[in-house]
Structures are given as structure tokens and as C-alpha cells.
C-alpha positions as CSV (number, residue, x, y, z in Angstrom):
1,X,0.0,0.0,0.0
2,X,2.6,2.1,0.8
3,X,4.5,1.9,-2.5
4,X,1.1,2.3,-4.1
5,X,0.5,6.1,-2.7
6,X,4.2,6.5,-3.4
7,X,3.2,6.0,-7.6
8,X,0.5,8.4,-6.5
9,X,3.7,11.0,-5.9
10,X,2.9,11.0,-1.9
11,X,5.3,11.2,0.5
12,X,5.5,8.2,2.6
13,X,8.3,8.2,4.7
14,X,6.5,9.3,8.4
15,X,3.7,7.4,7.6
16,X,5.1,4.0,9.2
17,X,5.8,6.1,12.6
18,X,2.3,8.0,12.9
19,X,-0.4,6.3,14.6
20,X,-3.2,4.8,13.2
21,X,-6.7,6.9,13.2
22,X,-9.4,5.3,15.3
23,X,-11.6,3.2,12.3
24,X,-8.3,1.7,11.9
25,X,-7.8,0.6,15.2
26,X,-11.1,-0.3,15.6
27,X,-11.0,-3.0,12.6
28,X,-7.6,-4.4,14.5
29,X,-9.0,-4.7,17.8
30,X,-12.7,-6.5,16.6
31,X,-10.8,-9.3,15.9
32,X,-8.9,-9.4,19.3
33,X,-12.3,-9.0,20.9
34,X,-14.1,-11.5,18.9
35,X,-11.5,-14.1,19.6
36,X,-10.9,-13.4,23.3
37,X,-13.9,-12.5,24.9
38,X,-16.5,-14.3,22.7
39,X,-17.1,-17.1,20.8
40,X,-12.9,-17.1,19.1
41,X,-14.6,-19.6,15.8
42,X,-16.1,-16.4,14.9
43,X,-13.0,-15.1,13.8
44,X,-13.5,-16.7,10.9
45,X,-16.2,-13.7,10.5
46,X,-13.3,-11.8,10.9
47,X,-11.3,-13.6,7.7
48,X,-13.7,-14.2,5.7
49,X,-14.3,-10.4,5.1
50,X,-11.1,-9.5,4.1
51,X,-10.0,-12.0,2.1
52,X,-13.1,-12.8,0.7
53,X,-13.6,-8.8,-0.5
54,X,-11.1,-8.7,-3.1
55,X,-11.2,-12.0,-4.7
56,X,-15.1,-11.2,-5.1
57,X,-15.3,-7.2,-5.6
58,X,-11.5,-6.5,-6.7
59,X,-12.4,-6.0,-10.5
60,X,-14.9,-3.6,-9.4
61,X,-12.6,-1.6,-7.0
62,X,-9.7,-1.2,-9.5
63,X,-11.6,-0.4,-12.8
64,X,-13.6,2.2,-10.1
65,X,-10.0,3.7,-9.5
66,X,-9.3,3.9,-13.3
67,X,-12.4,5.0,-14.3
68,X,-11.3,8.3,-11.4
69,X,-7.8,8.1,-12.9
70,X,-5.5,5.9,-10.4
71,X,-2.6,4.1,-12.5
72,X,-2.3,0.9,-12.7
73,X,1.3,1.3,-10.7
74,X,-0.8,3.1,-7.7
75,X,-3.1,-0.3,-7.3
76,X,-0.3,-3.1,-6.8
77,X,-1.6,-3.9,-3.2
78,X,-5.6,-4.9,-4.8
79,X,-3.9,-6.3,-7.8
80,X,-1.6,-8.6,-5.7
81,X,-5.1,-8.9,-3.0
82,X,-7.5,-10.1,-5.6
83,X,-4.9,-13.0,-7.0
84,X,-3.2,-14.1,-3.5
85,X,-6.2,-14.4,-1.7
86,X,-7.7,-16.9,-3.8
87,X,-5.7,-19.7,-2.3
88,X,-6.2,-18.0,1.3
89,X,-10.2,-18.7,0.2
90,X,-9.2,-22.3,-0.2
91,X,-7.7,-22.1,3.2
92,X,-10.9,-20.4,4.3
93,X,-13.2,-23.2,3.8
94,X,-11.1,-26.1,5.5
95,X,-11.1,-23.8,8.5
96,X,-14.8,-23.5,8.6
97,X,-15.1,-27.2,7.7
98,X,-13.2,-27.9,10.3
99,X,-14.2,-25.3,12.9
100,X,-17.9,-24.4,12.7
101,X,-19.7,-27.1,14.3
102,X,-22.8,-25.7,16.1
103,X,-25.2,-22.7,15.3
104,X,-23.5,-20.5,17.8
105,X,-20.4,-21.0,15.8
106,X,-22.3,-19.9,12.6
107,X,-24.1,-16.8,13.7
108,X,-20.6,-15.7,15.5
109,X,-19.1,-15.9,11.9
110,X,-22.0,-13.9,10.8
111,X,-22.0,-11.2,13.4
112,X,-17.7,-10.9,12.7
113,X,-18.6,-10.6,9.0
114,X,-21.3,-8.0,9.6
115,X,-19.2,-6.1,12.7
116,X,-16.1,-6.3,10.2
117,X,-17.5,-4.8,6.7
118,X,-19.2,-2.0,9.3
119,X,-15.9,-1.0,10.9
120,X,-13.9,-1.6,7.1
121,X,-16.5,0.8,5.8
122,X,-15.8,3.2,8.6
123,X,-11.9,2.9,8.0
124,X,-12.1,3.6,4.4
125,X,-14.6,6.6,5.0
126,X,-12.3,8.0,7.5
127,X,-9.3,7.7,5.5
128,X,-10.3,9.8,2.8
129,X,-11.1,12.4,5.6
130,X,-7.6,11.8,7.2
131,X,-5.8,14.7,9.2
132,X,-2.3,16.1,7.4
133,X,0.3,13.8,9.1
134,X,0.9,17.0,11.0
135,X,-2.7,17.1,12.5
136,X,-2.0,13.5,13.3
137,X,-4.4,11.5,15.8
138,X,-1.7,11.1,18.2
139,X,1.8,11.1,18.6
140,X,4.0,9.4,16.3
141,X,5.2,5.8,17.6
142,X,8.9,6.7,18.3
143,X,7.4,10.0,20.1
144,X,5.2,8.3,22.2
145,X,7.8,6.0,22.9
């Protein structure tokens, strides 16, 4: 991703040391949640979202980012996505095969699915009404260090 805004001609080089805004955090942390404090098969929830997304809705993300004027060179991270995770959806379904056994286990995939495309939708909307790096959410890792 981060070569891909560098095609874009953005600067990238504080980027790994900012902190992340709080959609993003709260995408990372679901999955923490879902797996420790309730039923952790639903995880799968979790997966399945993101690897499932490109593989099924790539080819409409990248020729949406044409169609606005994004370079092929500023989309090798959903090029790479929508290939790769083909073989992680293989991976996907002997998990659940293996893993889902009751109803429980199937509605706590659905709610992670659900809870996960919510707070991906949120991430993506706040990212596109991201702070300058200098009006940062918080301090930068090595400051806060």
C-alpha cells in the first residue's frame, strides 16, 4: 500500500511512525475481541471479510480507480489482494469445515462478518477524511515511545 500512494507522488516516509486513526484501530482490535472475549470460531467472521472482498469485488474496485484516474502502478496492493487471496479462500473453507460445528459458531461468523464490513466501511470513510500527518491523531510511535 505504501508503494502504491508512493506511484500516487505521496510522501510516505513518516507514515510508518504515525499512529493509526481510530476506524483503523477499531478494525484491528474486533478481531482481538471476537477471539478473546467471545465465541474465538467467529474469527473466521473476521477472515472471511477481508480475504473474501477482493477476490469477489476487486475487479470492481480497480476499474472504479481507473475509471477516477488511479494508474495501474498506484493499485499493486488490490492487484496482488485479488490473486493471492484466492488460495487463502481455499484455506478459508477447510477452516470453517473444520471449525464451525454448532449454530453458535455460525451466527458468530455472521455477526464478525457483519461487525467487520461496518468498521472496514468506517476505516475507508475516515481515511479519505484523514488529518495532514501533521494534525496527526496522536503522537507518532517513536514519540510516544
Amino acid at each position: 500500500a505504501l508503494n502504491d500512494l508512493k506511484a500516487l507522488g505521496k510522501d510516505v516516509s513518516s507514515l510508518p511512525l504515525l499512529s493509526p486513526a481510530p476506524t483503523t484501530i477499531a478494525v484491528t482490535s474486533f478481531a482481538y475481541y471476537q477471539a478473546g472475549h467471545l465465541n474465538p470460531v467467529g474469527y473466521l467472521g473476521y477472515l472471511y471479510f477481508l480475504e473474501f472482498l477482493p477476490t469477489t469485488a476487486g475487479g470492481v474496485f480497480t476499474n472504479a480507480l481507473r475509471r477516477v484516474g488511479v494508474p495501474d502502478t498506484a493499485m499493486s496492493f488490490l492487484e496482488e489482494h485479488t490473486t493471492v487471496d484466492v488460495h487463502h479462500n481455499r484455506l478459508m473453507e477447510g477452516y470453517v469445515d473444520a471449525l464451525v460445528r454448532t449454530e453458535d459458531d455460525v451466527q458468530s461468523v455472521a455477526y464478525a462478518m457483519r461487525v467487520t464490513g461496518d468498521l472496514y466501511a468506517r476505516m475507508l470513510g475516515q481515511a479519505f477524511l484523514a488529518p495532514a500527518p501533521e494534525d496527526h491523531w496522536g503522537a507518532a510511535c517513536e514519540e510516544a515511545a
